[in-house]
N, C-alpha and C positions, 0 to 999 in steps of 0.2 A: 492877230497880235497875241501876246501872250496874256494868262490869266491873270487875276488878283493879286493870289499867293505868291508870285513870280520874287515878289523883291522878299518875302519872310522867307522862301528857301535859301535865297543868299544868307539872311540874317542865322539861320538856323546853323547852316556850313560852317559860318566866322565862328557861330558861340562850339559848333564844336570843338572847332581846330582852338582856339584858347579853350577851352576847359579840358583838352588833351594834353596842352603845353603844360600848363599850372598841372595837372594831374602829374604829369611826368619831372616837372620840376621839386615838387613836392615827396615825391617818390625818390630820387637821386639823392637829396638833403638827407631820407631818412636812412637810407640806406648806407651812406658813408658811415653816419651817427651810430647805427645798431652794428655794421660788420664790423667797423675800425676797434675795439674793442675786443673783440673774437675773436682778431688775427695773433699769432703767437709771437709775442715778441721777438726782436733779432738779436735785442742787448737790454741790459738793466736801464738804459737811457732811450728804448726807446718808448717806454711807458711815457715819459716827460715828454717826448715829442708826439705822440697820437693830438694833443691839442693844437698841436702847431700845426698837424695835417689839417684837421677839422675846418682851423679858421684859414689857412691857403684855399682849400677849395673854395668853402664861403663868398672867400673874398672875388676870389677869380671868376665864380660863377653870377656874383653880382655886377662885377663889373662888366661881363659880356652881357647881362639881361638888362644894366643900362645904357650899353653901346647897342644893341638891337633895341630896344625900346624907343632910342632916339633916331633910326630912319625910321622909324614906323610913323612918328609924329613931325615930321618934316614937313612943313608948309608946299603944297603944290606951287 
């Protein structure tokens, strides 16, 4: 049969693959935040809308990390 550690290599894999997700989600937030400001604007109004990007993405990106969140925690 297989050894001891058998089931902490699982546990090791899971904590990778989330602390890659959160790494990468973490990453994509900052990245909007620092480039969106850099880019040269197209009109006087679009300085006014850089926020309005900001919090679109936000929003969009929370609501798929709580529609995937939720098959994750779906009762067998």
């Amino acid at each position: 049969m297989g050894s001891a550690d058998e089931p902490y290599e699982m546990h090791r894999l899971a904590f990778g693959v989330i602390a890659m997700t959160v790494l990468l989600a973490i990453l994509d937030a900052t990245i909007v935040t620092i480039a969106l400001p850099a880019a040269p604007p197209t009109s006087a109004s679009a300085r006014h809308s850089q926020q309005w990007i900001v919090t679109a993405h936000t929003l969009t990106f929370g609501g798929f990390l709580l529609l995937g969140g939720g098959t994750w925690c779906r009762p067998s």
